[in-house]
Structures are given as structure tokens and as C-alpha cells.
N, CA, C and O of each residue as an XYZ file, in Angstrom:
492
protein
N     109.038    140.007    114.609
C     108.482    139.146    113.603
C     109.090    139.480    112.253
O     109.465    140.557    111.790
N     109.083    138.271    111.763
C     110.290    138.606    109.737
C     108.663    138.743    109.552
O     107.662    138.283    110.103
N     109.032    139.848    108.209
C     107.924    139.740    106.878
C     108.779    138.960    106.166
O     110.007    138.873    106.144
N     107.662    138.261    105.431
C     108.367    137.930    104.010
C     107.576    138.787    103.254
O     106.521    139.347    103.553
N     108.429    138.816    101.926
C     108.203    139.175    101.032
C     107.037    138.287    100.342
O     106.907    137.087    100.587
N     106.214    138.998     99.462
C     104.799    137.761     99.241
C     104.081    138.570     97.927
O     102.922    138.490     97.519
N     105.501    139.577     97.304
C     104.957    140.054     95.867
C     105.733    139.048     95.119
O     106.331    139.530     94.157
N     105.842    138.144     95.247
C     107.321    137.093     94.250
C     106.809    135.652     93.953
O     107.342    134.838     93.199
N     105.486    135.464     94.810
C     104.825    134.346     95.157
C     104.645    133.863     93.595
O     104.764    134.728     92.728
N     104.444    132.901     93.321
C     104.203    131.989     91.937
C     102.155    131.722     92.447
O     101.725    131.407     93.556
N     101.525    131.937     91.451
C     100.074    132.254     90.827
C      99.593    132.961     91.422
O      98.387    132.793     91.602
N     100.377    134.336     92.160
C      99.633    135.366     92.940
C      98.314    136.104     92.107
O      97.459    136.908     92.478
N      98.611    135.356     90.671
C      97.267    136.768     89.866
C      96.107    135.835     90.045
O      94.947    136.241     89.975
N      96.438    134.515     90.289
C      95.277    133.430     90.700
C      94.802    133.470     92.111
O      94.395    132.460     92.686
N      94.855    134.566     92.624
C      94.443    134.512     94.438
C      93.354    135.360     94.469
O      93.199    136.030     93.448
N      92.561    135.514     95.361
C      91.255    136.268     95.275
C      91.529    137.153     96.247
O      90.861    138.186     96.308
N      92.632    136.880     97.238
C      92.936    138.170     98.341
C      94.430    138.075     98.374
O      95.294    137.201     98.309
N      94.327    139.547     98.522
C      95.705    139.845     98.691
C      96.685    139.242     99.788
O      95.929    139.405    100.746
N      97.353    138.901    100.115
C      98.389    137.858    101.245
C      99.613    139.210    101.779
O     100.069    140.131    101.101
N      99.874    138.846    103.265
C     100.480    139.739    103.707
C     101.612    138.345    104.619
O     101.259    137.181    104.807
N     103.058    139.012    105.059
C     103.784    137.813    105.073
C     103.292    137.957    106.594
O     102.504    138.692    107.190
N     104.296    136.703    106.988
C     103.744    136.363    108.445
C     105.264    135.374    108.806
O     105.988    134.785    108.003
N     105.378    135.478    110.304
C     106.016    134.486    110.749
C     105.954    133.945    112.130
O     106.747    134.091    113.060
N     104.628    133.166    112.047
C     103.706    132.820    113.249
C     104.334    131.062    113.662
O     104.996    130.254    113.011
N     103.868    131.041    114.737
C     103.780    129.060    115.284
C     102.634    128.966    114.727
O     101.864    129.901    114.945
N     102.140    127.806    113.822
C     100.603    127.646    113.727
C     100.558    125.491    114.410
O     101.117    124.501    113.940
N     100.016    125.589    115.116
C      99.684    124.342    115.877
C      98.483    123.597    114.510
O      97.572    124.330    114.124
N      98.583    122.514    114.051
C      97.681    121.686    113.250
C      97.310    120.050    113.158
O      97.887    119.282    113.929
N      96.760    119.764    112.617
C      96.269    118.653    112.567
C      95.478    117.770    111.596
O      94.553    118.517    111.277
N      95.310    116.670    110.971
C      93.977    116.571    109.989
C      93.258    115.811    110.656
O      93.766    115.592    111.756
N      92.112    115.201    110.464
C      90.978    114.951    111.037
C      91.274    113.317    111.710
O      90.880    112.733    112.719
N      92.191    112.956    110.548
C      93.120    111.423    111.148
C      94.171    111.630    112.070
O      94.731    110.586    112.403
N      94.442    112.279    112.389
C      95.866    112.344    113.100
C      95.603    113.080    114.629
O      95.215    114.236    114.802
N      95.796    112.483    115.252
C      95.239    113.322    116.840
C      96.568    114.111    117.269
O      96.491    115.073    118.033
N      97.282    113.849    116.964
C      99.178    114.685    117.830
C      99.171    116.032    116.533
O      99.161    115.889    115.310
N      99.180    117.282    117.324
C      99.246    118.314    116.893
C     100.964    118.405    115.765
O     101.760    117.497    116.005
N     101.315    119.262    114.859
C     102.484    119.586    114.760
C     102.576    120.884    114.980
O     101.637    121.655    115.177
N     103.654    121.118    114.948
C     104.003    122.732    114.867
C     105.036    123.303    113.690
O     106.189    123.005    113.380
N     103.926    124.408    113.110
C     105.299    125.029    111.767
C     104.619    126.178    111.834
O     103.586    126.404    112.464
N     105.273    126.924    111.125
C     105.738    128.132    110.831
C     104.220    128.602    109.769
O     104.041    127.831    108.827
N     103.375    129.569    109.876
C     102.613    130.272    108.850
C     103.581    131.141    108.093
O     104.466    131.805    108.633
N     103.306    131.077    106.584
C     104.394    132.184    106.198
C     103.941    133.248    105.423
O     104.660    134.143    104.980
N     102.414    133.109    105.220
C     102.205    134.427    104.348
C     100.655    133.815    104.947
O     100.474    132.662    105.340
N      99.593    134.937    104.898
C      98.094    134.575    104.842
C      97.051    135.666    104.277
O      97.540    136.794    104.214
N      95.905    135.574    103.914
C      95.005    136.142    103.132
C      93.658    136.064    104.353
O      93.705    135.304    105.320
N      92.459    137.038    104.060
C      91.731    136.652    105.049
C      90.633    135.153    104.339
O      89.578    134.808    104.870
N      91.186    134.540    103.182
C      91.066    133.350    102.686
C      91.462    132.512    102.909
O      90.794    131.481    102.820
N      93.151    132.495    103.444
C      93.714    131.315    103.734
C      95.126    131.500    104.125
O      95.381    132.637    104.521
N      96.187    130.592    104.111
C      97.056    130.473    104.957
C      98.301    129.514    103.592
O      97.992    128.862    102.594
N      99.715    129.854    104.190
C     100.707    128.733    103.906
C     101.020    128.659    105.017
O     100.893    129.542    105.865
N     101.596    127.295    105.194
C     102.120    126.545    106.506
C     103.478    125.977    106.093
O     103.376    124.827    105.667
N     104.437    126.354    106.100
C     105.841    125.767    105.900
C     105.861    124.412    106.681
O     105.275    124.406    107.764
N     106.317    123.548    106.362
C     106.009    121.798    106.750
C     106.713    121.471    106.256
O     107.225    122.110    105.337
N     107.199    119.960    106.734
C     107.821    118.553    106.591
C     106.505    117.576    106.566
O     106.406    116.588    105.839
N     105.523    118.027    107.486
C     103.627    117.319    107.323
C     103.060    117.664    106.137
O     102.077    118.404    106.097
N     103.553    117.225    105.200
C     102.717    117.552    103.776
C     101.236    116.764    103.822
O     101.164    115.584    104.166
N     100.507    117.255    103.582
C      99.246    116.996    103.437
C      98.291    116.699    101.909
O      98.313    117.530    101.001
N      97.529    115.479    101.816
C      96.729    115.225    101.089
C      95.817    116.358    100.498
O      94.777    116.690    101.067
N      96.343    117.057     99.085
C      95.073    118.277     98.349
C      93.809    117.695     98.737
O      93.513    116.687     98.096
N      92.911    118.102     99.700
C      91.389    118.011     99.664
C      91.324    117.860    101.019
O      90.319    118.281    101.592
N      92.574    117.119    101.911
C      92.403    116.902    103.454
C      92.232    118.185    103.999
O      92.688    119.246    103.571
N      91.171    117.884    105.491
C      90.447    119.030    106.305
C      91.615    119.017    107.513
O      92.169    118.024    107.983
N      91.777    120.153    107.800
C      92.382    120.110    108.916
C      92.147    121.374    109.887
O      91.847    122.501    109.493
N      92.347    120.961    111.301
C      92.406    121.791    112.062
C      93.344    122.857    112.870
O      93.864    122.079    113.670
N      93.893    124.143    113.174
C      94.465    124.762    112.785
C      94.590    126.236    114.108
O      93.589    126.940    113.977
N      95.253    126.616    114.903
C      95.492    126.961    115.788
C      96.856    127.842    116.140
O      97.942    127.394    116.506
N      96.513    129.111    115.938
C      97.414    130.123    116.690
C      97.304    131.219    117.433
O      96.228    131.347    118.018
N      98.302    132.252    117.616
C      98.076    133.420    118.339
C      99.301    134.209    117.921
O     100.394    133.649    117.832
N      99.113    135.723    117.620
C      99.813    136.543    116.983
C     100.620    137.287    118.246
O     101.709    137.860    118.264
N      99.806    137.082    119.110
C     101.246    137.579    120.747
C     100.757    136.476    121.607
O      99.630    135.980    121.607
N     102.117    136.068    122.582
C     102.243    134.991    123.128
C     100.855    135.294    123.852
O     100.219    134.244    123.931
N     100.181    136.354    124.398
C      98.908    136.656    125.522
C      98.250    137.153    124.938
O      97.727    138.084    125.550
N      97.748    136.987    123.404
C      96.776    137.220    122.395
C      95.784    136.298    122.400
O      95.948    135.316    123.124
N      94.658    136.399    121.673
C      93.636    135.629    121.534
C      93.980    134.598    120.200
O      94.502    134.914    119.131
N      93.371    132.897    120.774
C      93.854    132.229    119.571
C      92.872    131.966    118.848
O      91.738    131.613    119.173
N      93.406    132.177    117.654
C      92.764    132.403    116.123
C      92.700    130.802    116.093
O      93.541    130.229    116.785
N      91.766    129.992    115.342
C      91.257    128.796    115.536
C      90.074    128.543    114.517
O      88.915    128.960    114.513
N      90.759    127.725    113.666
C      89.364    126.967    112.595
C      89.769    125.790    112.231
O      90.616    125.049    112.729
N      88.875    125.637    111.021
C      89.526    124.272    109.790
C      89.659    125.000    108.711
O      89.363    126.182    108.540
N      90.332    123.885    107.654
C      90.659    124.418    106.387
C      91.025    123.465    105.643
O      91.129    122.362    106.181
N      91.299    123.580    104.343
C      90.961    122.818    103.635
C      92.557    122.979    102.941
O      93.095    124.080    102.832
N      93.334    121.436    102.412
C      94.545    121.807    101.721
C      93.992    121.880    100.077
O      93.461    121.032     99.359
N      94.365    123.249     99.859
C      94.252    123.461     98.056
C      95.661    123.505     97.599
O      95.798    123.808     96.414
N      96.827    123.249     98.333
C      97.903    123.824     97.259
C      99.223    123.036     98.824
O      99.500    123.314     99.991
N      99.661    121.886     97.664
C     100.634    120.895     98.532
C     102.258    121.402     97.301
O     102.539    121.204     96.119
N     102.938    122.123     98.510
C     104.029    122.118     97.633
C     105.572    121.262     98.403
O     106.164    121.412     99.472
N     105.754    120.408     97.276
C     107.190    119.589     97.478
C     108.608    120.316     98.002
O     109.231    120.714     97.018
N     109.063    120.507     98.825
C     110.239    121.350     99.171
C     111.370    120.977     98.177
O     111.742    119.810     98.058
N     111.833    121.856     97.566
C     112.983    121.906     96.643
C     114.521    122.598     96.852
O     114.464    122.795     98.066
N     115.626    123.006     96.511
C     116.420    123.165     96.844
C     116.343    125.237     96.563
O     117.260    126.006     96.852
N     115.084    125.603     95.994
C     114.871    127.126     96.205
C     113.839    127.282     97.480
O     113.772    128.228     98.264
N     113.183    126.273     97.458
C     111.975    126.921     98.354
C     111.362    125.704     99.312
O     111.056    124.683     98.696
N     111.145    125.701    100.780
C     110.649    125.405    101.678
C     109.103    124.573    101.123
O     108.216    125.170    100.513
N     109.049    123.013    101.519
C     107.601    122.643    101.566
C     106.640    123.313    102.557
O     106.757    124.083    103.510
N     105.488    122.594    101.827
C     104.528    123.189    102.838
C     103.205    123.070    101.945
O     103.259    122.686    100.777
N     101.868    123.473    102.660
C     100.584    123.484    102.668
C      99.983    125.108    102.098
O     100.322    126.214    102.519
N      99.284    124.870    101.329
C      98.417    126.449    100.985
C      97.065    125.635    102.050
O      96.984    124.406    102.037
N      96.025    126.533    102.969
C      95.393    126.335    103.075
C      94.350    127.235    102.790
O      94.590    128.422    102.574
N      92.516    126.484    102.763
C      91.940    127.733    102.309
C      90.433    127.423    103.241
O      89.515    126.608    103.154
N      90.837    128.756    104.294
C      89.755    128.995    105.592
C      88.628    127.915    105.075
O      88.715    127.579    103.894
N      87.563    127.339    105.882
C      86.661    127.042    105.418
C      85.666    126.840    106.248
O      84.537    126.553    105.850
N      86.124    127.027    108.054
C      85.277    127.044    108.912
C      85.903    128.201    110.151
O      86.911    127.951    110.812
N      85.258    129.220    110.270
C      85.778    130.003    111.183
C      84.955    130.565    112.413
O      83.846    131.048    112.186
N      85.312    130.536    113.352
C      84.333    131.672    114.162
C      84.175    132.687    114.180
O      85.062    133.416    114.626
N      83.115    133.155    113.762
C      82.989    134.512    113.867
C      84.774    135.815    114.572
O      85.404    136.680    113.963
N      84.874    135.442    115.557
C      85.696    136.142    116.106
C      86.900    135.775    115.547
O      87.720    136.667    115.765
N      87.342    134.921    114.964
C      88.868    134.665    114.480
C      88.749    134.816    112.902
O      89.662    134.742    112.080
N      87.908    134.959    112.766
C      87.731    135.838    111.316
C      87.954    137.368    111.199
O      88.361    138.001    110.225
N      87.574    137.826    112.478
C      87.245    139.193    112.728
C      88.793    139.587    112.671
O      89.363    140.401    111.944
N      89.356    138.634    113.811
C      90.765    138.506    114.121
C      91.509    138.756    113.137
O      92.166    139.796    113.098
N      91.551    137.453    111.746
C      92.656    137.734    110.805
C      92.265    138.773    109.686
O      93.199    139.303    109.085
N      90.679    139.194    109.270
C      90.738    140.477    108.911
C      91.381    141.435    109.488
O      91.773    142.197    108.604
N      91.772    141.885    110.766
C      92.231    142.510    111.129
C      93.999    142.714    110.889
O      94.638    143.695    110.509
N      94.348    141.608    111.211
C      96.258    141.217    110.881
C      96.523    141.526    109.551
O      97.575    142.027    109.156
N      95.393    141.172    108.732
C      96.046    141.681    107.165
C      95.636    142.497    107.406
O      96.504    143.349    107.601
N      94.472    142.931    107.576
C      94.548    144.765    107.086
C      95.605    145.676    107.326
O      95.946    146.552    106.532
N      96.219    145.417    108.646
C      96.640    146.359    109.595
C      98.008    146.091    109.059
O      98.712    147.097    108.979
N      98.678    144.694    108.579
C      99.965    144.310    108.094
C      99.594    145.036    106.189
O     100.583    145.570    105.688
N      98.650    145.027    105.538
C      98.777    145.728    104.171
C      98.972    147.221    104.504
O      99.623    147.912    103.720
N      98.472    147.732    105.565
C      98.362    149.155    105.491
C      99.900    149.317    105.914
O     100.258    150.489    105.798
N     100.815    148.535    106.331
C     102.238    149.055    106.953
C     102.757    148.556    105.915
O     103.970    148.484    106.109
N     102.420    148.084    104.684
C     103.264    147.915    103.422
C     103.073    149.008    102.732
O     104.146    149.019    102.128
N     102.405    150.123    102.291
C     102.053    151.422    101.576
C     102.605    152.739    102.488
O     102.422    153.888    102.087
């Protein structure tokens, strides 16, 4: 798995949790659209998520949201909410900020766990 780097991020002093990089499949959807896509997670918080995309999404649309950190891992699975739609430019990749907003118990437990365990191998 790549880390990215995710001390370089633009309004990181505006985040309420710290973000650790990632380079996951995340399977999604919004509440209109029944055909899943597939992209890339590239950094996440136990708040929320970026989703690298060409599916740019409506700021305020709910969507649903689906992965697994080993191919025979347990899948992490909620909704979320788009707070942060960024235009792909010729420095940086589009894509979706999302921000958790319905989780199960256990896939919460889950991505507390991935950041913790991914911040503690950054120190």
C-alpha cells in the first residue's frame, strides 16, 4: 500500500482529526444513482474520508460508501456526507472530501483502528 503524504494538505489547521494517507478501492454511490463506482480513498480521519474521482459529487449529497483494508478483511461500510468537492487541476487529482455521518458501530471501531495504528507508524 502507497502512503501519501497528508502534512501538505491545503486547510489541514481546519480539520478536527488528524488524517493518515491511504490507498484503498472504496466502492460508492449517492442515494440517486444505483451502479456503484470505484476510486481510490486517499487520505482518511476517523471523521471522514477523500475519494479521488472523475464522480464529482454535489456539496451536501449523502452517499453510500464501502471498503476493506485486506482483500479477506472485514468491510468497513456507512454514509457520508460530501463537505469538500474538489475540481481536478493540472497539480492535483479531483475528488470528494467526505464527512462519516452514519456508521456501525463496528466500522467505526474499524477505522479508529487504521488511523491509529497508521499515526503510530508515522512517529
Amino acid at each position: 500500500m502507497q502512503d501519501h503524504d497528508t502534512s501538505e494538505l491545503k486547510n489541514s489547521e481546519k480539520r478536527k482529526y488528524p488524517r493518515v494517507g491511504l490507498d484503498l478501492l472504496v466502492q460508492f454511490r449517492s442515494e440517486n444513482v444505483q451502479d456503484f463506482f470505484q476510486d481510490y480513498g486517499r487520505n482518511m480521519s476517523i471523521g471522514g474520508m477523500f475519494i479521488e474521482t472523475e464522480q464529482l459529487r454535489e456539496l451536501g449529497d449523502e452517499i453510500f460508501f464501502q471498503f476493506s483494508v485486506e482483500a479477506v478483511g472485514p468491510m468497513i461500510e456507512g454514509y457520508g456526507k460530501v463537505v469538500r468537492r474538489q475540481e481536478p487541476t493540472e497539480d492535483a487529482p479531483g475528488g470528494v472530501g467526505i464527512e462519516f455521518s452514519n456508521l456501525s458501530a463496528a466500522s467505526k471501531k474499524l477505522i479508529e483502528y487504521i488511523v491509529a495504528t497508521r499515526l503510530r507508524q508515522k512517529t
